[in-house]
C-alpha positions as CSV (number, residue, x, y, z in Angstrom):
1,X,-73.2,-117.5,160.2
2,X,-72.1,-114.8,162.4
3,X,-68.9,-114.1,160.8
4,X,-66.5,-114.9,158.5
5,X,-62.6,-114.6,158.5
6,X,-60.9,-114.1,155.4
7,X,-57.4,-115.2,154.6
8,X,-55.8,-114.2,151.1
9,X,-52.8,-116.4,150.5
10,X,-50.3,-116.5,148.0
11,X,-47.4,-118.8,149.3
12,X,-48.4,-119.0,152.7
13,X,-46.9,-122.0,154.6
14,X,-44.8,-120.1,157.0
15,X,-47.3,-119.0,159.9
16,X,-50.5,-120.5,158.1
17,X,-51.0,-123.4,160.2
18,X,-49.9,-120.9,163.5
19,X,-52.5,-118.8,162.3
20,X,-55.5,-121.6,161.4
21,X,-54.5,-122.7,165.2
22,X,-55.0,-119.4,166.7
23,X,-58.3,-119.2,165.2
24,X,-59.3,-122.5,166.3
25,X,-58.8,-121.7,170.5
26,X,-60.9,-118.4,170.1
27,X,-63.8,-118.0,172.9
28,X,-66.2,-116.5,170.7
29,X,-70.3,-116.8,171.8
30,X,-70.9,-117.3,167.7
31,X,-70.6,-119.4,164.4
32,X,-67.8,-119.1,162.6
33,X,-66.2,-120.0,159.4
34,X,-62.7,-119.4,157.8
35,X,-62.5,-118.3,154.0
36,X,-59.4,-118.3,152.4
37,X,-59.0,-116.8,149.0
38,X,-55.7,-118.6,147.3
39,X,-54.0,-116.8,144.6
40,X,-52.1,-119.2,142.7
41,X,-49.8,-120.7,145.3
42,X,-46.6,-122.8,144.3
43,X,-45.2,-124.1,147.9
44,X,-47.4,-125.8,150.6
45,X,-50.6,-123.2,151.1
46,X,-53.4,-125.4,149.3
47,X,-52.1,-128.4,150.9
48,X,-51.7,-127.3,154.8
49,X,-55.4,-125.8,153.7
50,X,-56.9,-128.5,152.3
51,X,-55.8,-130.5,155.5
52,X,-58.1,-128.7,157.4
53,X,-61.7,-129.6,156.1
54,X,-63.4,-126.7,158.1
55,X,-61.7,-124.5,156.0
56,X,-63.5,-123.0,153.0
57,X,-61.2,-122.7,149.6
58,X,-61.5,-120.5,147.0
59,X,-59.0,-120.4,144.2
60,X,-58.3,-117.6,141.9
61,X,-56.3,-117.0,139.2
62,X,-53.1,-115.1,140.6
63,X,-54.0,-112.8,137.5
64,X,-57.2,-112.1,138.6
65,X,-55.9,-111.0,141.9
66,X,-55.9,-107.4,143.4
67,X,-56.2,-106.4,147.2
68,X,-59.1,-104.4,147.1
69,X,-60.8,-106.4,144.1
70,X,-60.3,-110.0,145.9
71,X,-61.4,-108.5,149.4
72,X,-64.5,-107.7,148.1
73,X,-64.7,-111.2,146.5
74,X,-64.4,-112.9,149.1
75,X,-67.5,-110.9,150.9
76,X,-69.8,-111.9,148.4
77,X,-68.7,-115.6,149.2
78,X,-68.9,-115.3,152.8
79,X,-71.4,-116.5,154.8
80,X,-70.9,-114.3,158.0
81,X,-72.9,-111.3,159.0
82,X,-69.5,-110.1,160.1
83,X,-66.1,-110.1,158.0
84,X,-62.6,-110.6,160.0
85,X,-59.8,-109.7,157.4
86,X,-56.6,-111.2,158.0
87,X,-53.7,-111.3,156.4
88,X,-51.5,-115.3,156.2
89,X,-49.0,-113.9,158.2
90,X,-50.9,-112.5,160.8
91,X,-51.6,-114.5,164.3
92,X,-54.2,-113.6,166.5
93,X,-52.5,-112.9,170.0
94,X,-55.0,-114.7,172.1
95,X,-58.1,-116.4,172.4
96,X,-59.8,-113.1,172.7
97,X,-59.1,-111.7,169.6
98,X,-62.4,-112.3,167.5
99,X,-64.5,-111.4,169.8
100,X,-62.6,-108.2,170.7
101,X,-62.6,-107.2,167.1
102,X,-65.8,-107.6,166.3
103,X,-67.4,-105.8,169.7
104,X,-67.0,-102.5,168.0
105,X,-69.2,-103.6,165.4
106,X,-72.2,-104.6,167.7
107,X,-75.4,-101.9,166.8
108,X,-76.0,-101.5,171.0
109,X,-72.2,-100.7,171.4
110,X,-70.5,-98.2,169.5
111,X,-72.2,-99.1,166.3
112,X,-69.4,-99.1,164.1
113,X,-69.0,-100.1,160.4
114,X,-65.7,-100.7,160.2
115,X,-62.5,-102.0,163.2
116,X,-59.0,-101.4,163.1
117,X,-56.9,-104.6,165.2
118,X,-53.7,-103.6,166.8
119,X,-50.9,-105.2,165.2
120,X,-47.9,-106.5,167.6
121,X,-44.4,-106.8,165.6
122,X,-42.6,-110.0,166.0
123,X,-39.5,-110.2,168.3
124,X,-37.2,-110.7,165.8
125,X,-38.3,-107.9,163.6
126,X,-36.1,-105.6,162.5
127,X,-35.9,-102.7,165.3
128,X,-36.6,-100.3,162.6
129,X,-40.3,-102.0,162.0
130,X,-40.3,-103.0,165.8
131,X,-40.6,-99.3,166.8
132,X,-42.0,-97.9,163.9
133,X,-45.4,-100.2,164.6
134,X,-44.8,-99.5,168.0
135,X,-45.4,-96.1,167.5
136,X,-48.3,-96.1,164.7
137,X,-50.7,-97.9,167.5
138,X,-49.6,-96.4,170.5
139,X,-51.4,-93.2,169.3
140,X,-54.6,-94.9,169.3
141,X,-54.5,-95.9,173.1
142,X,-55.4,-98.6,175.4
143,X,-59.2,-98.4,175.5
144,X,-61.6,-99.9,172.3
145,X,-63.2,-96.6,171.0
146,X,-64.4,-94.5,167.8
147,X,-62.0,-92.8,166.1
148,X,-61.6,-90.4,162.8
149,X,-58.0,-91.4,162.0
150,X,-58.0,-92.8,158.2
151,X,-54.9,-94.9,158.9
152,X,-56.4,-98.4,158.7
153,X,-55.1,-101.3,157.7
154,X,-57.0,-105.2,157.0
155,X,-53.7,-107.2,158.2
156,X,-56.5,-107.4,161.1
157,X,-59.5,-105.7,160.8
158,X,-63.6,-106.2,160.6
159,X,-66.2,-104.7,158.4
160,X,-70.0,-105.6,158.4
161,X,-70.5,-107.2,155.5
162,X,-73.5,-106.1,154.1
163,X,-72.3,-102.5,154.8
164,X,-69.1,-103.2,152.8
165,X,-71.3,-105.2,149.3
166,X,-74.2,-102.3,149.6
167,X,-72.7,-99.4,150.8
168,X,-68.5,-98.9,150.4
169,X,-67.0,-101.4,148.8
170,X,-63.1,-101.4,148.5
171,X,-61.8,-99.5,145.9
172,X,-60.0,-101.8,143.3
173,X,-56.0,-100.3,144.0
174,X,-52.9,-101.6,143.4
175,X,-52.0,-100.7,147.0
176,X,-53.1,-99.2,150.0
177,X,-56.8,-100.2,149.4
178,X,-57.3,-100.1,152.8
179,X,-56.5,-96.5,153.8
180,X,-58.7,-95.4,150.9
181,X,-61.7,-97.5,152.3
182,X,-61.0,-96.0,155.9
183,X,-60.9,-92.3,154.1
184,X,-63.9,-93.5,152.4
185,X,-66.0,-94.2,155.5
186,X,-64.8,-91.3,157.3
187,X,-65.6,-89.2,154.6
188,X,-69.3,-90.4,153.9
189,X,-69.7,-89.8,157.9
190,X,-70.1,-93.2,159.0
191,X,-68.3,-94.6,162.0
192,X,-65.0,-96.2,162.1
193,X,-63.6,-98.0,165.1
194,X,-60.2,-99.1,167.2
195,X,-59.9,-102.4,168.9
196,X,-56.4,-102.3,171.3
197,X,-57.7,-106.2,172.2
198,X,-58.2,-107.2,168.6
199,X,-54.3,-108.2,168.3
200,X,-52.0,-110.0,166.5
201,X,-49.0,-110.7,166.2
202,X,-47.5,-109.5,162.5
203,X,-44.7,-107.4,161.0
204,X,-43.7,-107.9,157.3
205,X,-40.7,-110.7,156.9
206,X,-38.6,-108.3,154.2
207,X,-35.6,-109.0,153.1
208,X,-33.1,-106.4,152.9
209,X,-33.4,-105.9,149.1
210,X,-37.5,-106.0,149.2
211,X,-37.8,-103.2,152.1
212,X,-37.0,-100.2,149.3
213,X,-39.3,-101.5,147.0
214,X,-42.0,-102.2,149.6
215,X,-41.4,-98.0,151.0
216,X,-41.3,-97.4,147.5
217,X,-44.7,-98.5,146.8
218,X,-46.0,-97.2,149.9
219,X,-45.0,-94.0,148.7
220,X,-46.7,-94.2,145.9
221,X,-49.9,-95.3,147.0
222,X,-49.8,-92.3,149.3
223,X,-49.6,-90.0,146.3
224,X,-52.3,-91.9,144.3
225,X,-54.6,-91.0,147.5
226,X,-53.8,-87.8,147.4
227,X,-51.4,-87.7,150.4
228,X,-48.8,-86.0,148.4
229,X,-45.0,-86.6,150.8
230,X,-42.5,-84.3,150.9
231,X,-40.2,-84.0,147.8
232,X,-36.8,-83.8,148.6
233,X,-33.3,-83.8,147.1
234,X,-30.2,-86.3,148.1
235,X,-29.0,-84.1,151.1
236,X,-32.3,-84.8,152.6
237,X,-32.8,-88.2,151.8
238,X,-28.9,-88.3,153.5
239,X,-30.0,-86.3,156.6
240,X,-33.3,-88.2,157.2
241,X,-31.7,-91.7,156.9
242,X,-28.7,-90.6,159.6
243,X,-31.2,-89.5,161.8
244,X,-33.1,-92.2,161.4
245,X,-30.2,-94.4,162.0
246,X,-28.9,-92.4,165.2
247,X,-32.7,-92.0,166.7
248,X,-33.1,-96.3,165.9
249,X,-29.5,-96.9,167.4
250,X,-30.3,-95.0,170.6
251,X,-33.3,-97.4,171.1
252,X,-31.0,-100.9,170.5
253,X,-29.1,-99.6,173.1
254,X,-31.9,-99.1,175.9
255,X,-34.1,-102.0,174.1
256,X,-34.3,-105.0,177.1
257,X,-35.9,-107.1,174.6
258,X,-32.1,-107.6,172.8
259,X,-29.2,-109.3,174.7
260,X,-26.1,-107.6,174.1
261,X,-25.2,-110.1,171.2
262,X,-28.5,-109.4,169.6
263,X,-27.9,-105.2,170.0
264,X,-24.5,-105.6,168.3
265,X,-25.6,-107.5,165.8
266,X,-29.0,-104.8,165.2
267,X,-26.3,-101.9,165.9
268,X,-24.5,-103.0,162.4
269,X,-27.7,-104.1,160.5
270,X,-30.7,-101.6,161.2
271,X,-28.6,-98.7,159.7
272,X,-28.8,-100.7,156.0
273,X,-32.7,-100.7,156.2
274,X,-33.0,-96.7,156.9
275,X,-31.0,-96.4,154.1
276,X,-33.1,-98.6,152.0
277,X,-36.1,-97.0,153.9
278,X,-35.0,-93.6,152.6
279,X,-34.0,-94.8,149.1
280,X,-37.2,-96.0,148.4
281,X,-39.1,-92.7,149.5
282,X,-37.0,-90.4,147.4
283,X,-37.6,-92.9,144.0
284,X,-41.4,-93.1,145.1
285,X,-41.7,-89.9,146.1
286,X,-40.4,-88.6,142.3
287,X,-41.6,-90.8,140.1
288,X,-44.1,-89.9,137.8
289,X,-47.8,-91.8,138.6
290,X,-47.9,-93.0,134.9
291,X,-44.4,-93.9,134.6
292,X,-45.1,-97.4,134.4
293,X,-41.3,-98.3,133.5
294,X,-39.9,-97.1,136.8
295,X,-42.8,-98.5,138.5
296,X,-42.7,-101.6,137.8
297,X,-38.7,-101.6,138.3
298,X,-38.8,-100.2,141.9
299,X,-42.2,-102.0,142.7
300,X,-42.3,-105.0,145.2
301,X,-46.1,-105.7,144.5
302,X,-44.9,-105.8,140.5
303,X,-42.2,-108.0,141.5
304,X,-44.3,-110.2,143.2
305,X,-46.8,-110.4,140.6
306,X,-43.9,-111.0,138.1
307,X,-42.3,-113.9,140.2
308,X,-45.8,-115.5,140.4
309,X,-46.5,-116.0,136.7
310,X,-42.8,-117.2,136.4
């Protein structure tokens, strides 16, 4: 098999068969398969999988579950020479896609170990993660090439697999496992890659509650890499978020993609996530690492985890 692509799920009916269907039109010149590794879903997941028999299934305990840990699972069961990580949510953006991911990868091209996909936000994502994933792949360009930047992330990405079961393996991490297996690579002098025609389309669906506790746990996973942020006090958390709210507003106003209904409406919501964005980076960026307590009352991934054993 020339490569797998790997699918965690955990109550993934929303885009799943939008994303089993994207996979199915690519024009790849290769064998591939489609693992998913199912985590102890409760709606419609196992079902819309099991309806497609050239899916593979693998089921886990949602216990048993961890982002690094069940990535590196689901290498050993591949087949592939090649792994394609995506994430349930995450459609690739044409029929192109695999094979534009994996080129990077090829030992008579650039020979790299590991490929970062560009990610295109949905267009009725908040403007707030519109422009902020806008502007984290911009700075990578339009052309496919090497690059030393450790921000990586395996919504859509590809590894070699033997590379990734005998060499660097994801670290087993509550969060952010895949910057620290980008750092890792970089580190250890191997070669790490960026693929503008790898795309898909994907930005988180968050709830207005749930976006604190998501930056709050991106915070600290930042910390736990050793990317310490910036500690601040209230007046700073204040002046960040009404900047960020009068820097986001600015672009509503000038964005074509929003009809003038759709830029009132963003004009009066966006503001709330900055100040949840904001929120969540002052609690995570002052809690203590091994305050377990706070953690787990600010953490999305812990309420998650919670919800699912419920």
């Amino acid at each position: 098999m020339d490569v797998t692509v790997i699918i965690p799920t955990l109550n993934g009916e929303k885009y799943l068969e939008r994303v089993f269907a994207a996979i199915a039109t690519q024009q790849f010149d290769g064998t591939v398969e489609v693992l998913v590794i199912d985590s102890g879903s409760t709606d419609r997941t196992i079902e819309i999988v099991e309806a497609h028999p050239d899916v593979r299934l693998h089921q886990i305990p949602n216990s048993e579950f961890g982002h690094g840990r069940t990535r590196n699972l689901a290498a050993r069961l591949a087949e592939g020479t090649n792994l394609a990580y995506l994430t349930q949510d995450a459609i690739p953006f044409d029929s192109h896609w695999l094979s534009e991911l994996l080129a990077p990868l090829d030992p008579a091209g650039l020979d790299a170990v590991a490929v970062l996909g560009k990610q295109v936000p949905r267009p009725d994502c908040v403007p707030l993660l519109k422009y902020e994933i806008d502007g984290i792949f911009a700075r990578f360009g339009d052309v496919t090439t090497l690059t030393t930047d450790t921000f990586y992330s395996d919504v859509n990405s590809a590894t070699r697999r033997q590379f990734l079961l005998e060499v660097i393996p994801y670290q087993d991490l509550r969060y952010s496992e895949d910057m620290a297996y980008a750092t890792d690579i970089v580190q250890a002098g191997y070669r790490l890659a960026w693929s503008p025609g790898g795309a898909v389309e994907h930005s988180n669906d968050l709830e207005l509650g749930e976006y604190s506790k998501r930056i709050f746990d991106e915070t600290m996973s930042m910390r736990r890499l050793g990317h310490a942020p910036i500690r601040f006090n209230r007046w700073r958390q204040v002046l960040h978020t009404g900047y960020g709210i009068l820097r986001d507003s600015s672009r509503i106003i000038r964005d074509g993609d929003y009809g003038f209904g759709r830029k009132l409406y963003w004009l009066a919501v966006n503001p709330l996530f900055q100040v949840a964005k904001w929120q969540g980076y002052y609690r995570g960026s002052r809690t203590a690492l091994d305050d377990h307590a706070t953690i787990n009352a600010h953490s999305l991934e812990a309420q998650r985890m919670q919800g699912s054993r419920d």
